[in-house]
C-alpha positions as YAML, in Angstrom:
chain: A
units: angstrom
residues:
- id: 1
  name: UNK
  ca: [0.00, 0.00, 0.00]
- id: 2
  name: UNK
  ca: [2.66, 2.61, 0.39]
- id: 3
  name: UNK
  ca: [4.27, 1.55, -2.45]
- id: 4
  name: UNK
  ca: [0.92, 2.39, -4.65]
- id: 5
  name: UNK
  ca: [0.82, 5.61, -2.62]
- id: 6
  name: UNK
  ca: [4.12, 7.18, -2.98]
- id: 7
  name: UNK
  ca: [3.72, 5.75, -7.10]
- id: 8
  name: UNK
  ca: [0.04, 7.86, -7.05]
- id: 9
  name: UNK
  ca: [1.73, 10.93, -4.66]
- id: 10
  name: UNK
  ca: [4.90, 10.83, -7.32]
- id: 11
  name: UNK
  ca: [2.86, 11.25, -10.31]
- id: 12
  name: UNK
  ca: [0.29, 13.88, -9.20]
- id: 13
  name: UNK
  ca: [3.19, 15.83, -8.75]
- id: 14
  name: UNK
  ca: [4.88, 15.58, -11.94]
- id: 15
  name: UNK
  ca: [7.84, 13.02, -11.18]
- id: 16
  name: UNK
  ca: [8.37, 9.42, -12.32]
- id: 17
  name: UNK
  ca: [10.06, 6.82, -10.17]
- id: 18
  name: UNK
  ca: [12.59, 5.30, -12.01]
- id: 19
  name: UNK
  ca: [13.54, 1.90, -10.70]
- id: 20
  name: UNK
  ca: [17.05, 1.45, -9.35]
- id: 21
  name: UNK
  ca: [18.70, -0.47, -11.50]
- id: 22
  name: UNK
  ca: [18.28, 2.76, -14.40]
- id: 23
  name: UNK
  ca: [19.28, 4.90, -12.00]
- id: 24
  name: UNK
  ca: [22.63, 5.20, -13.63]
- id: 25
  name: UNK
  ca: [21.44, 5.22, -16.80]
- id: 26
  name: UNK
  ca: [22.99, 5.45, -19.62]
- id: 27
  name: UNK
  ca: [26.18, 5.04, -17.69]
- id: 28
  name: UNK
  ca: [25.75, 1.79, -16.56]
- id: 29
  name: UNK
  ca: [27.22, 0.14, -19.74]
- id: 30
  name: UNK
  ca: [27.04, 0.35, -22.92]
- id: 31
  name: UNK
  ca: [23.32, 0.46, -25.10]
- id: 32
  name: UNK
  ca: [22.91, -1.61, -28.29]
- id: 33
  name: UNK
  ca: [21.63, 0.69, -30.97]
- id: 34
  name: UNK
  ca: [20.16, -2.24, -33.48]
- id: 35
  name: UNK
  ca: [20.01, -1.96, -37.46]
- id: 36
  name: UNK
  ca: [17.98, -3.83, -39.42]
- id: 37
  name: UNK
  ca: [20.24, -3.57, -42.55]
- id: 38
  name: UNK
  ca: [24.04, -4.48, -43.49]
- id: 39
  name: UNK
  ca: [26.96, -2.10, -42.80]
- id: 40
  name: UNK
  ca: [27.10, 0.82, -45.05]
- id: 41
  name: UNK
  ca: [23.93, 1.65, -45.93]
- id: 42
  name: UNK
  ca: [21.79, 4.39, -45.31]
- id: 43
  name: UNK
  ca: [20.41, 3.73, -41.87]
- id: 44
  name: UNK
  ca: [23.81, 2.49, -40.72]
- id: 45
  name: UNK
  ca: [25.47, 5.25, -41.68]
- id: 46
  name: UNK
  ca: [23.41, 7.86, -40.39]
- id: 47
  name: UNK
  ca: [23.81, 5.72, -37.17]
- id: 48
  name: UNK
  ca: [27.18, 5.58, -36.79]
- id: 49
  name: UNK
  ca: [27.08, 9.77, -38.09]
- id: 50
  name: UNK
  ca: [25.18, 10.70, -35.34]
- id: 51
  name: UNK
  ca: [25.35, 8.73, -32.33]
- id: 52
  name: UNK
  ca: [28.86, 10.11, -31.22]
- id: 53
  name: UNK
  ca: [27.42, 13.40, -31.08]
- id: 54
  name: UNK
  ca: [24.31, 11.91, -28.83]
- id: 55
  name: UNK
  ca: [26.47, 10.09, -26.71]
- id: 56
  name: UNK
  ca: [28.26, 13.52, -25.72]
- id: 57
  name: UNK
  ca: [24.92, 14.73, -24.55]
- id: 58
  name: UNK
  ca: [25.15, 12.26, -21.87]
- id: 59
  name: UNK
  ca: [28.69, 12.88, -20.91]
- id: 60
  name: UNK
  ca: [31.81, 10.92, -21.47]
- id: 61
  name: UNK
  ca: [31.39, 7.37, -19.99]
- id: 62
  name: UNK
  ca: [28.03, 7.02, -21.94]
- id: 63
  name: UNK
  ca: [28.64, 4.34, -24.71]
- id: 64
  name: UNK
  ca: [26.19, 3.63, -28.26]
- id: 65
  name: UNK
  ca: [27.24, 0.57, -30.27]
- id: 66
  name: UNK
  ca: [25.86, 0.11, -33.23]
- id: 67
  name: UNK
  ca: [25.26, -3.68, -33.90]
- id: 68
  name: UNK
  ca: [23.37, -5.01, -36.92]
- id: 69
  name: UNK
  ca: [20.60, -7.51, -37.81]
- id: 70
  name: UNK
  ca: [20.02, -7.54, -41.03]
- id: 71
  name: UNK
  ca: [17.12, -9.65, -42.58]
- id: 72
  name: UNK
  ca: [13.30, -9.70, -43.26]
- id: 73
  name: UNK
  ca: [13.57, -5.90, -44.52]
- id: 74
  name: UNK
  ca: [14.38, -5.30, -41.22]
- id: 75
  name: UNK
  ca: [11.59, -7.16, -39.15]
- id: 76
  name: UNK
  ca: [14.49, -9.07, -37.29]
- id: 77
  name: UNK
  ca: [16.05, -6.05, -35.69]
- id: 78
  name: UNK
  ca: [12.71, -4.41, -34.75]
- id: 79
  name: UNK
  ca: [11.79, -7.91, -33.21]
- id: 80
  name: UNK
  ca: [14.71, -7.69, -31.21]
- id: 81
  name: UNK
  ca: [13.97, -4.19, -30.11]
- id: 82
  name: UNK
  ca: [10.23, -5.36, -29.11]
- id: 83
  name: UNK
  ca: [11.44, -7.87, -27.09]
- id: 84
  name: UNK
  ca: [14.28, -6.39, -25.59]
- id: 85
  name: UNK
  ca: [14.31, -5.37, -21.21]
- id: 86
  name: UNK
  ca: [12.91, -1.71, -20.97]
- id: 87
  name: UNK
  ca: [15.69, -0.31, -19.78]
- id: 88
  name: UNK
  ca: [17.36, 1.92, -21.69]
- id: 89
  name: UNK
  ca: [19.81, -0.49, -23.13]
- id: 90
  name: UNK
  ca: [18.34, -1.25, -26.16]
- id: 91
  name: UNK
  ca: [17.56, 0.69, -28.79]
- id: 92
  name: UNK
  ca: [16.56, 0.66, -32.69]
- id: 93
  name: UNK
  ca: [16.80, 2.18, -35.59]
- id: 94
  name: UNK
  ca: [13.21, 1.84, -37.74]
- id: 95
  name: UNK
  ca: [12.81, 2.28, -41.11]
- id: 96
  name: UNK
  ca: [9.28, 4.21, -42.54]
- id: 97
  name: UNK
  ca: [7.56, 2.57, -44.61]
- id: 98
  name: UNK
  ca: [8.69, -0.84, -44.02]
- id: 99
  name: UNK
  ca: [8.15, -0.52, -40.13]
- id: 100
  name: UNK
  ca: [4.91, 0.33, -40.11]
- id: 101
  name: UNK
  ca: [4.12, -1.84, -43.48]
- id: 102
  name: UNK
  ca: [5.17, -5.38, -42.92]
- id: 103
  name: UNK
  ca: [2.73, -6.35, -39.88]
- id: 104
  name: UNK
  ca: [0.26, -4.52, -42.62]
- id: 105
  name: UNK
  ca: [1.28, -7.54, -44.74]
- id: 106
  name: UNK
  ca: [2.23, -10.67, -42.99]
- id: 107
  name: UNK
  ca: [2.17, -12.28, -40.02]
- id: 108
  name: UNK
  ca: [4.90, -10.29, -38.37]
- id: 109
  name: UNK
  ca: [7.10, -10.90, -35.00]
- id: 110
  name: UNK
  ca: [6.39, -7.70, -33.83]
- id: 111
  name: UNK
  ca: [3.47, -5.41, -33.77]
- id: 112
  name: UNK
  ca: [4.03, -1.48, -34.04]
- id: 113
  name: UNK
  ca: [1.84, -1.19, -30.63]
- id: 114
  name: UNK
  ca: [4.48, -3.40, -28.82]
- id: 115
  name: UNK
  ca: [7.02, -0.15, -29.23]
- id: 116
  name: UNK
  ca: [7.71, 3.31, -28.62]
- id: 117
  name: UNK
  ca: [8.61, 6.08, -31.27]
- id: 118
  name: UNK
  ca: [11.40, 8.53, -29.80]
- id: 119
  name: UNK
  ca: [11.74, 10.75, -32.98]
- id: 120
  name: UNK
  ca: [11.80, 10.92, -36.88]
- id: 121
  name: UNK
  ca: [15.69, 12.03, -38.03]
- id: 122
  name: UNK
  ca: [15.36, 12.00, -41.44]
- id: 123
  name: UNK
  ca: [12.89, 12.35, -45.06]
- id: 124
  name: UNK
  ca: [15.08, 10.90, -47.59]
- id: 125
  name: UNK
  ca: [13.45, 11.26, -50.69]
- id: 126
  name: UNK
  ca: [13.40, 7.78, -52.81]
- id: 127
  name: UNK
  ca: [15.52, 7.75, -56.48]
- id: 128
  name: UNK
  ca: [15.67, 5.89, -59.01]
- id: 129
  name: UNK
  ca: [19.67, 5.11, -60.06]
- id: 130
  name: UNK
  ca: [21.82, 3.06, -62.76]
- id: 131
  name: UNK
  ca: [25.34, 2.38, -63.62]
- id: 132
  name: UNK
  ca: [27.07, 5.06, -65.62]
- id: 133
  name: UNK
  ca: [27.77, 2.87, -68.36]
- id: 134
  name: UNK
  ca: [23.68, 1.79, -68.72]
- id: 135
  name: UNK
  ca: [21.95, 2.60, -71.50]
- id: 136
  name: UNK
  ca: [18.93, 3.94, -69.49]
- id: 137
  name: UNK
  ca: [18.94, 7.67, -69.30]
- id: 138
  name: UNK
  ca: [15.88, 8.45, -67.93]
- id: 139
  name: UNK
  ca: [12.63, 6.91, -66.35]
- id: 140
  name: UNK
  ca: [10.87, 6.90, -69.88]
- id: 141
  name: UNK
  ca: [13.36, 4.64, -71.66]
- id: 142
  name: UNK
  ca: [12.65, 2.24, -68.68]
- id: 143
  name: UNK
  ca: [8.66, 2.28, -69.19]
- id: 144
  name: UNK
  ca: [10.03, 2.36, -72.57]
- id: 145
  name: UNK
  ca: [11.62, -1.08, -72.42]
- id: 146
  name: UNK
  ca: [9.25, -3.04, -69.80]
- id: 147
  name: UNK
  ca: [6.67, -1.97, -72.34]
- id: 148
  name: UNK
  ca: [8.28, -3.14, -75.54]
- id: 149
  name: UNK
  ca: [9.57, -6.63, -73.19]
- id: 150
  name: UNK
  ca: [7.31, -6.93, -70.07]
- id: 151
  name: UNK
  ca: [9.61, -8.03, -67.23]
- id: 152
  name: UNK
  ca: [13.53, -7.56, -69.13]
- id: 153
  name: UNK
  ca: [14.54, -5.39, -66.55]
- id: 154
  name: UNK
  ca: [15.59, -6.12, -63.17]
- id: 155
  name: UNK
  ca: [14.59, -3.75, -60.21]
- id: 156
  name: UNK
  ca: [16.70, -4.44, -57.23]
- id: 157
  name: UNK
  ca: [15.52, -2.84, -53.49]
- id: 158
  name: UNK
  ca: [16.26, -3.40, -49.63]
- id: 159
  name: UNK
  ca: [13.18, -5.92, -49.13]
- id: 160
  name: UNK
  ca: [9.85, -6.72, -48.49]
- id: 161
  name: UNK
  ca: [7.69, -3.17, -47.60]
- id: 162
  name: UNK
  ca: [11.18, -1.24, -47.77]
- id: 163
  name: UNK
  ca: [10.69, 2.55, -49.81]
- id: 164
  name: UNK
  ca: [12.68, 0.86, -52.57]
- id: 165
  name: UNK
  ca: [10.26, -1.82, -53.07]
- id: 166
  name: UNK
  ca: [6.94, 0.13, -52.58]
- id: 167
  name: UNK
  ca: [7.99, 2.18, -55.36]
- id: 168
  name: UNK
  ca: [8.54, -0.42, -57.70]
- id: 169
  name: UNK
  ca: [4.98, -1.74, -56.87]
- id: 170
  name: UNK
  ca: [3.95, 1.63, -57.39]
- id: 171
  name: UNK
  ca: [6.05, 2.43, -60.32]
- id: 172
  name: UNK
  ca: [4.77, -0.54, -62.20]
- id: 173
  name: UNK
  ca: [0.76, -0.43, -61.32]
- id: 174
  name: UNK
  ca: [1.12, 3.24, -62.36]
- id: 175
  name: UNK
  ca: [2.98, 2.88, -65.68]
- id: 176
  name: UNK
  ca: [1.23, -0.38, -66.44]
- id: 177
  name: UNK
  ca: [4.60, -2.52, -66.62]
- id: 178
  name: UNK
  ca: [5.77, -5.59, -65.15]
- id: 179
  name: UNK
  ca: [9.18, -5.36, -63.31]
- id: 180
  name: UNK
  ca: [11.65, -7.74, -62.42]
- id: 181
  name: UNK
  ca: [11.83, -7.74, -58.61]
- id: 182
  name: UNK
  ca: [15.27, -8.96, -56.50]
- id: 183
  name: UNK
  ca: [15.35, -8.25, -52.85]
- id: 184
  name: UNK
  ca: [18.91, -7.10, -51.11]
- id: 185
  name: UNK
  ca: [19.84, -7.04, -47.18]
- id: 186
  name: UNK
  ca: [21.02, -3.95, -47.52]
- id: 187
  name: UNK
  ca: [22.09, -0.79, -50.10]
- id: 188
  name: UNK
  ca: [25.94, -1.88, -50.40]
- id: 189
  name: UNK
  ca: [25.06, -5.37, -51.93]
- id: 190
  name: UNK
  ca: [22.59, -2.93, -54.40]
- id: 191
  name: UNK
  ca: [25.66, -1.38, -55.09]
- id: 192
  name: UNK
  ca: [27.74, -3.72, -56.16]
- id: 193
  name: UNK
  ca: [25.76, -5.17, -58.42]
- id: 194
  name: UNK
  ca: [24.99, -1.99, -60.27]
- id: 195
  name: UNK
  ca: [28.56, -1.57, -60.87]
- id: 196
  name: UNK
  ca: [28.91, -5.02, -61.46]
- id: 197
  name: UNK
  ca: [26.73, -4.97, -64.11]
- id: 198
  name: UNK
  ca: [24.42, -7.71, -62.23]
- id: 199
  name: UNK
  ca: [21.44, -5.47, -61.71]
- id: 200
  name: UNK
  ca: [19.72, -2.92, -64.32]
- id: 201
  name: UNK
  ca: [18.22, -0.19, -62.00]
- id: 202
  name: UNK
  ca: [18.56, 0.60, -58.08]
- id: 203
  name: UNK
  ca: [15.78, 1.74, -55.85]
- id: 204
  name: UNK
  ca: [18.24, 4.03, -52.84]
- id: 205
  name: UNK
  ca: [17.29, 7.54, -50.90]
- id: 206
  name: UNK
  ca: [19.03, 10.35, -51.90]
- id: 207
  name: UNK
  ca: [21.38, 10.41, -48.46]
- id: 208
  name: UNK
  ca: [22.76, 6.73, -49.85]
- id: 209
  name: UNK
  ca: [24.15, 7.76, -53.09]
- id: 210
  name: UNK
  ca: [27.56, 9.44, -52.50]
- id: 211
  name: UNK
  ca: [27.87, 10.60, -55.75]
- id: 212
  name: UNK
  ca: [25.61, 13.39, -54.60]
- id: 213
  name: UNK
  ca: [27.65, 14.19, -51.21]
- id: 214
  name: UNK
  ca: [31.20, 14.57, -51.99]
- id: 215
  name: UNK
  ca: [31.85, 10.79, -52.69]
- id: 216
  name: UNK
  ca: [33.36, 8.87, -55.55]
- id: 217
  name: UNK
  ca: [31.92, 10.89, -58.73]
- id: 218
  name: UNK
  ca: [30.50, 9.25, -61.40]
- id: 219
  name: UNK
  ca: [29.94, 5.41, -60.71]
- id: 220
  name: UNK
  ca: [26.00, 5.86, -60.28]
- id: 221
  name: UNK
  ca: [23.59, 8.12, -62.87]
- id: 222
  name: UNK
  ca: [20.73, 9.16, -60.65]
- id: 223
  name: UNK
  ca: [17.25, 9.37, -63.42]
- id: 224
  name: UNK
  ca: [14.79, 10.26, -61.25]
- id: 225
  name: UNK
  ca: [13.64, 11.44, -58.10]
- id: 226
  name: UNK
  ca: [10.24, 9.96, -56.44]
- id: 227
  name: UNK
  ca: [9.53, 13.29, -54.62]
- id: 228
  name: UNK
  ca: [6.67, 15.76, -55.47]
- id: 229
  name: UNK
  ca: [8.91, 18.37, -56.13]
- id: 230
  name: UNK
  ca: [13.05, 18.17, -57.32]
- id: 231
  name: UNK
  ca: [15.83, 18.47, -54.70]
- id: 232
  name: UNK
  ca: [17.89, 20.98, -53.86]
- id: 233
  name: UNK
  ca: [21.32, 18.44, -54.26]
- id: 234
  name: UNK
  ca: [19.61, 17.29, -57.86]
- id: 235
  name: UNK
  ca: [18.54, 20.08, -59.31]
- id: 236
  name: UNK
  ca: [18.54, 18.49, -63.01]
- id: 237
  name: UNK
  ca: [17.11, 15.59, -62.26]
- id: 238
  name: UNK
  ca: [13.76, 15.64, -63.20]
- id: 239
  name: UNK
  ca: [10.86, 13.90, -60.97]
- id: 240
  name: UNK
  ca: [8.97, 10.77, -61.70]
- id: 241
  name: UNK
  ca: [5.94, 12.50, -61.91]
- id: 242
  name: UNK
  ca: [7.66, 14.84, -64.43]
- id: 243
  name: UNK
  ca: [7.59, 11.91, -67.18]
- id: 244
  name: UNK
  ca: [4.71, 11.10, -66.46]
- id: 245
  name: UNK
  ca: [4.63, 8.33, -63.40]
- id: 246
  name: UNK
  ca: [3.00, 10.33, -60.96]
- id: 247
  name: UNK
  ca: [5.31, 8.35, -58.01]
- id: 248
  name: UNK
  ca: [6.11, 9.42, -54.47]
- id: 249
  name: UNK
  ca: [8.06, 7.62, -51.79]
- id: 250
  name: UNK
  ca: [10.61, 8.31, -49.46]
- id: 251
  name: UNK
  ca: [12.46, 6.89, -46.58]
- id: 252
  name: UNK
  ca: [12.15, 7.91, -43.41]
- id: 253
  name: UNK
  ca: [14.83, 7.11, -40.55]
- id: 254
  name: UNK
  ca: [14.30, 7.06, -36.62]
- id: 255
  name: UNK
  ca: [14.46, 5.54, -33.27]
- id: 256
  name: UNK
  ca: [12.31, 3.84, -31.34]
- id: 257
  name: UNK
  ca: [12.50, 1.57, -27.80]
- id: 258
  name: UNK
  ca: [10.39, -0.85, -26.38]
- id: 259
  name: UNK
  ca: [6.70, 0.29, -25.41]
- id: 260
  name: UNK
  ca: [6.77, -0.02, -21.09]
- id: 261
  name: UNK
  ca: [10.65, 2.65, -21.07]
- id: 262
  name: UNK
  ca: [9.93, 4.96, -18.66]
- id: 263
  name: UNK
  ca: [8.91, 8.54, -19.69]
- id: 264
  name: UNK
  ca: [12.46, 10.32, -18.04]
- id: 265
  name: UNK
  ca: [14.55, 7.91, -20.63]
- id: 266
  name: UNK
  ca: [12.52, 8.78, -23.63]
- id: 267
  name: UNK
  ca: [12.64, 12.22, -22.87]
- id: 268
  name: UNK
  ca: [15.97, 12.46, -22.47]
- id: 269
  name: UNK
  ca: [16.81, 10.42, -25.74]
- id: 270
  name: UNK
  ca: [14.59, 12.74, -27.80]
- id: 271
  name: UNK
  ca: [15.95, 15.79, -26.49]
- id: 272
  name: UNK
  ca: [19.75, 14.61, -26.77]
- id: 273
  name: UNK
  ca: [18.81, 13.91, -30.60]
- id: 274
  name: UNK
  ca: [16.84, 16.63, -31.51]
- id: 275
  name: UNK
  ca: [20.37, 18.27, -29.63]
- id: 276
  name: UNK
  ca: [22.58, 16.41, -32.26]
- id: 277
  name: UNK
  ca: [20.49, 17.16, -35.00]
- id: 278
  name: UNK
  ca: [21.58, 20.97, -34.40]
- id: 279
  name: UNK
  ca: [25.18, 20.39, -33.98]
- id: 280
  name: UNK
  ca: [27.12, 22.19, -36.69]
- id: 281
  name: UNK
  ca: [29.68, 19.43, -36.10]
- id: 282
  name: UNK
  ca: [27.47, 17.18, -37.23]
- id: 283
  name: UNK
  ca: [26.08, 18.49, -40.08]
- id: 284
  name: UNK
  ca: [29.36, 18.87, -41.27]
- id: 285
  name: UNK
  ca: [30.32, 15.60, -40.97]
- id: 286
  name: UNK
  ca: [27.12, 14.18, -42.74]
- id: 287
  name: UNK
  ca: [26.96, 15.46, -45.73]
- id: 288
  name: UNK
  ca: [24.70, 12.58, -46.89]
- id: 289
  name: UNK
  ca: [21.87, 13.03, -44.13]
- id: 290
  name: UNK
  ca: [22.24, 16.83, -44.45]
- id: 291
  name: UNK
  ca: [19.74, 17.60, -47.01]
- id: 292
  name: UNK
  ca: [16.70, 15.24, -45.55]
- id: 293
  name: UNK
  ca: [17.58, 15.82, -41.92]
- id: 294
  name: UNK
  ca: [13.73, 16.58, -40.61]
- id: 295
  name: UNK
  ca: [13.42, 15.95, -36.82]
- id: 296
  name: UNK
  ca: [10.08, 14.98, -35.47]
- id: 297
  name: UNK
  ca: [9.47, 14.20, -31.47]
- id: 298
  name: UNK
  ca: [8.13, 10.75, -31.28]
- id: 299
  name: UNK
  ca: [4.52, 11.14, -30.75]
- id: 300
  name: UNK
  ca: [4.11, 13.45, -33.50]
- id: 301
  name: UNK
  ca: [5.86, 10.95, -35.58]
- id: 302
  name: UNK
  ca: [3.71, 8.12, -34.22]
- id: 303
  name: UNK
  ca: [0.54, 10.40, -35.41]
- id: 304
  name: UNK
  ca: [2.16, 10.94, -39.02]
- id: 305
  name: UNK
  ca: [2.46, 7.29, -39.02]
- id: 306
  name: UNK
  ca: [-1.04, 6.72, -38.08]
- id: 307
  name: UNK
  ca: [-2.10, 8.49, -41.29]
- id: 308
  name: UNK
  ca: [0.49, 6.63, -43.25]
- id: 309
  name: UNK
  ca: [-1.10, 3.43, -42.72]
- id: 310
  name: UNK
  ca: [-3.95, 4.23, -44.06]
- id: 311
  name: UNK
  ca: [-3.15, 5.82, -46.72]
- id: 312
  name: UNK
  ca: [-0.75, 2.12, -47.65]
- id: 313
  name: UNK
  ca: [-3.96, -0.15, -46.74]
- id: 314
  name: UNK
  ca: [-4.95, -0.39, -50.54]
- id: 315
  name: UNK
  ca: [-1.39, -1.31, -51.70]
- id: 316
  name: UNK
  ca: [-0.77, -3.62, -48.57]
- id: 317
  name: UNK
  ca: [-4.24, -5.86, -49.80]
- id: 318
  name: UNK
  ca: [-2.60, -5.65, -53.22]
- id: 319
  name: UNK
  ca: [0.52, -7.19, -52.35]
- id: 320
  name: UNK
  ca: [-0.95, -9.94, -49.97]
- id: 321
  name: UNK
  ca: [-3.83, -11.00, -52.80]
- id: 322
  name: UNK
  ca: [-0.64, -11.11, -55.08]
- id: 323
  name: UNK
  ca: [1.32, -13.08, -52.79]
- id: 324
  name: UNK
  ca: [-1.46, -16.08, -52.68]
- id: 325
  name: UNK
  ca: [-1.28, -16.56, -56.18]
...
């Protein structure tokens, strides 16, 4: 009984009791930041970008690790995050649409209600990219070809409900084409096989195409943009729905905890990345995320989400009536 009365006295005065063993938190030892995809792509870099700056919110013996679980588009890592202690010492990275998408889909391990959004880092605009040497140069000699040979062209993305692979579902029920799907664990094995010559046409976000940021010039040709208006970092690229694919998907990038972490730990996660976010430092050091950076506290996000959803219910029936074919 005093135990429910101090809780009852605690929280009509505005404080929250946080159990002992988080008293130390996040000093204690180190917490797991978890991505879903392999090392290099978009989500893990912006991860490994920005973290250093959060942990020197907390002070110097506070300690992020990045570790990575790649798989299932991702539903492996956000599993893992579900299920993980409330404690502070586990944290993911989730990936918009595909979080939110899957359980839409599929039986999923994890339900969206079974976690907590701490905030929205990044917009990243979805593009469509080749190889420098292809002999695509824009999004109309693509329709141009699936038209003239339905299904010659292979489409390669991050996985199941990813941005990459909505917009191919999109991109083909719009132009009325039939695409070749292939399914990656992660941007960097997209990569490769561009250059390779092993895959026709890429499905990234603007932040994951160096080209664009001060990286190795020239290896990728970047066709079109799946935004409704261009970007400021490709201003001659033209947008799908400039050529007439009326297309628009992007990638958005956050973090988010298990449902039952106390208030004073999300609090003070948002605020040390909406902190970051503002660091000139930083910003100078991620050229990539730059551009899309668009911080948004967690339960606004978790409202923009809400809308989301229903806005991908028609295309989520689609793909499961597909998939019992």
């Amino acid at each position: 009984m005093k135990i429910v009365a101090l809780c009852a006295f605690a929280t009509a005065i505005g404080f929250t009791i946080v159990p002992p063993a988080m008293a130390g938190w996040p000093d204690d030892k180190p917490t797991e930041v978890i991505v879903g995809f392999s090392a290099g792509g978009g989500t893990d870099v912006m991860a490994r970008k920005l973290l250093p700056y959060v942990e020197k919110k907390f002070g110097d013996s506070a300690k992020f690790i990045v570790v990575n679980r790649p798989g299932a588009a991702g539903e492996i890592a956000v599993t893992s995050v579900a299920r993980a202690a409330p404690d502070g010492f586990t944290i993911g990275l989730v990936n918009v649409p595909g979080y939110n998408f899957i359980p839409m889909t599929r039986a999923a391990q994890y339900s969206t209600d079974s976690l907590r959004l701490i905030a929205r880092v990044v917009d990243d605009p979805s593009v469509i990219v080749v190889s420098k040497d292809s002999k695509f140069n824009g999004l109309k000699d693509i329709i141009d070809a699936l038209r003239s040979r339905p299904g010659s062209i292979t489409f390669g993305h991050n996985g199941a409900g990813t941005n990459g692979h909505l917009a191919v579902r999109m991109l083909a029920k719009t132009a009325g084409v039939h695409t070749n799907d292939i399914s990656y664990k992660g941007t960097a094995a997209q990569r490769t096989d561009l250059l390779g010559g092993h895959l026709d046409v890429g499905l990234l976000s603007v932040s994951e195409v160096p080209e664009l940021h001060g990286g190795v010039k020239g290896e990728l040709k970047v066709i079109a943009l799946l935004a409704k208006t261009r970007s400021s970092v490709l201003p001659d690229v033209p947008t799908a729905e400039e050529v007439g694919v009326p297309v628009i998907m992007s990638a958005e990038r956050g973090f988010a905890v298990p449902k039952a972490l106390p208030d004073i730990i999300v609090k003070k996660l948002e605020t040390a990345i909406r902190e970051s976010l503002k660091d000139p430092e930083y910003i100078k050091s991620s050229p990539g995320d730059a551009p899309v950076l668009a911080f948004m506290p967690g339960a606004e996000w978790q409202a923009h989400l809400d809308r989301m959803t229903e806005d991908l219910r028609p295309l989520a029936e689609e793909v499961k009536k597909s998939e019992r074919k």
